[in-house]
N, C-alpha and C positions, 0 to 999 in steps of 0.2 A: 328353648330355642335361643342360640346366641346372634343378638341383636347388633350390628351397629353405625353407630349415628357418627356420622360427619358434619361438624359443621364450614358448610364453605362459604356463606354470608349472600350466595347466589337466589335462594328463594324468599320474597317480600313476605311472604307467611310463616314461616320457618317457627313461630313459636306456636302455633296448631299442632303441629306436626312435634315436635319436641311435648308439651302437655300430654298428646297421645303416648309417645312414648313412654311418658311419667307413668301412665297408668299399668303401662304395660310390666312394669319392672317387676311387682309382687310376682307374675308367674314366669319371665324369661330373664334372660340377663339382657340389661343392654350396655353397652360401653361406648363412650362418646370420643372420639379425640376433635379436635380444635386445630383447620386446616389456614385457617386463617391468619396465624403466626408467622411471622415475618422472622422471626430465629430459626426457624425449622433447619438443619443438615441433615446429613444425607442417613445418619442413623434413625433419625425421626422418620423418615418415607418409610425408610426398611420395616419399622413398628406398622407405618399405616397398613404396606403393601401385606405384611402378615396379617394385620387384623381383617383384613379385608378378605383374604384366602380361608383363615379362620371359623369364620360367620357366616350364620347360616342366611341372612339379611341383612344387607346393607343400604341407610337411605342414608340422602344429602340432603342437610340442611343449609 
């Protein structure tokens, strides 16, 4: 299953949920991008909006 992680800095728990993921990586893929970057243009969204179409699972962290 392709996994992926968002991080948006919006959940107070967010490294539960990331650990969990950790675990999960020997059997799925996960891949994380980092929404929280204040660089980000517009080629960066184009990456999110694909990875997000991509995946078969998408959380927010």
């Amino acid at each position: 299953m392709k996994i992926l992680e968002l991080h948006s800095g919006l959940f107070p728990d967010a490294q539960t949920v990331v650990a969990a993921l950790r675990r999960l990586e020997p059997a799925h893929r996960v891949d994380s991008i980092d929404l929280r970057r204040r660089d980000m243009k517009d080629e960066d969204w184009d990456r999110v909006v694909a990875a997000i179409l991509g995946s078969d699972l998408t959380i927010t962290t």
